[in-house]
C-alpha beads as a LAMMPS data file, in Angstrom:
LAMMPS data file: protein, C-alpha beads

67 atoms
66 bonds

1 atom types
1 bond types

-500.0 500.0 xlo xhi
-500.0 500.0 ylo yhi
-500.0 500.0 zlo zhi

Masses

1 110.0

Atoms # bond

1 1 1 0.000 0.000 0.000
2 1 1 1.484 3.332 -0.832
3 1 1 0.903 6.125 1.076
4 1 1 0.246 9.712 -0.010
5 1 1 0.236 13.061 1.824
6 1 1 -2.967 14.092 2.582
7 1 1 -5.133 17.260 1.202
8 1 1 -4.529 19.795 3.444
9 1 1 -7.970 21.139 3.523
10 1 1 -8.875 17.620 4.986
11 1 1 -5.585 17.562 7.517
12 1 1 -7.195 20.709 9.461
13 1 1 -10.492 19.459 8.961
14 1 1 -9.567 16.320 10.791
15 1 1 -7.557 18.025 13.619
16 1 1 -10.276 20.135 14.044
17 1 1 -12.294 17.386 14.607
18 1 1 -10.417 15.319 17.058
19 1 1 -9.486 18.936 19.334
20 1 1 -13.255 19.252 19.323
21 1 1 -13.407 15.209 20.915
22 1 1 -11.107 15.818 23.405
23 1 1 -12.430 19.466 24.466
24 1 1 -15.762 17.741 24.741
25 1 1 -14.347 15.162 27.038
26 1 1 -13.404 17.471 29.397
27 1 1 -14.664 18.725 32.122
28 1 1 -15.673 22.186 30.327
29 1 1 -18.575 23.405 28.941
30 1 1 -18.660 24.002 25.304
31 1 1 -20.614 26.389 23.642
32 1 1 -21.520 24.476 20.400
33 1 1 -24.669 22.716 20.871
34 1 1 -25.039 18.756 20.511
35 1 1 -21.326 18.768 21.589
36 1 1 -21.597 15.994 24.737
37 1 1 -19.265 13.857 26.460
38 1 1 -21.002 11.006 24.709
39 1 1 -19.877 11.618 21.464
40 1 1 -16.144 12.817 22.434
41 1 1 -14.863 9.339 20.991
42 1 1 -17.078 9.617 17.863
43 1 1 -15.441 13.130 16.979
44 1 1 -11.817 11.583 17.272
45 1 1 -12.386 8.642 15.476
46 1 1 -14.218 10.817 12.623
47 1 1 -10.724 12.908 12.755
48 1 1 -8.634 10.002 12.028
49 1 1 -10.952 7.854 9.588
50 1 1 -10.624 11.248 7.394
51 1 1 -6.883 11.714 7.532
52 1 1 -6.516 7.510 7.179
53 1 1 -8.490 7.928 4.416
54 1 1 -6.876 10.767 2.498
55 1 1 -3.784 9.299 3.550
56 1 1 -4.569 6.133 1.652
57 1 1 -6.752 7.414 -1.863
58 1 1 -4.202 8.320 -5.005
59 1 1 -3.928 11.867 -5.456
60 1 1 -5.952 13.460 -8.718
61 1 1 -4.170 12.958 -11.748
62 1 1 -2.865 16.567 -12.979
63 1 1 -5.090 17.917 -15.851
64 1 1 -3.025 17.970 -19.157
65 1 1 -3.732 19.709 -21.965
66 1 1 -4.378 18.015 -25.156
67 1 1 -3.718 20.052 -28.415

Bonds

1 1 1 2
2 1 2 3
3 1 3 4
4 1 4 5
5 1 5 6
6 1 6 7
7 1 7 8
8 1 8 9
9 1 9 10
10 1 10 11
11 1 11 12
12 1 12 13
13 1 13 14
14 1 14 15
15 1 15 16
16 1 16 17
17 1 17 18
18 1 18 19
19 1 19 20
20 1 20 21
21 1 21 22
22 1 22 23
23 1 23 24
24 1 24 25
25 1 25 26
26 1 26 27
27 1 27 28
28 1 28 29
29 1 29 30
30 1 30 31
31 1 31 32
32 1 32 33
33 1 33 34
34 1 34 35
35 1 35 36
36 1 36 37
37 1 37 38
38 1 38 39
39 1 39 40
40 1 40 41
41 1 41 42
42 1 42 43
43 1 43 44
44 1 44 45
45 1 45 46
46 1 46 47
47 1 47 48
48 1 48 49
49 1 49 50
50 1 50 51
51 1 51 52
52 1 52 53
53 1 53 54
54 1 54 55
55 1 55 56
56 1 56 57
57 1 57 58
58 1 58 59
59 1 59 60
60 1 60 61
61 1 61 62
62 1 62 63
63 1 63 64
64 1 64 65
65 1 65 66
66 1 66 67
C-alpha cells in the first residue's frame, strides 16, 4: 500500500475534529450545541478515519492539456 500526503484542507479538517473530541471530554462546557461527552470518541475517530483515508486514496491525476 502506498501512502500519499494528505489534502490539506482535509488535515485541518480532521484536527479540528479530534481537538473538538477531546475538548468535549473534558470537564468544560462548550458552547456548540449537541457537543456531549457522549460523542467525544465519535469526533476523534471521525478525525482520524478522514486523515486515514486521504492518507490512503491516489492523489488526482494533474489535468493535461491536449492540443
Amino acid at each position: 500500500m502506498e501512502l500519499h500526503a494528505p489534502n490539506i484542507v482535509l488535515f485541518v479538517i480532521s484536527g479540528c475534529l479530534a481537538m473538538i473530541g477531546v475538548l468535549a471530554s473534558l470537564p468544560i462546557g462548550l458552547p456548540i450545541p449537541g457537543i456531549i461527552t457522549d460523542n467525544a470518541g465519535l469526533y476523534i475517530f471521525l478525525g482520524w478515519f478522514l486523515l486515514s483515508v486521504a492518507s490512503a486514496l491516489p492523489p488526482r491525476a494533474a489535468k493535461v492539456a491536449t492540443q
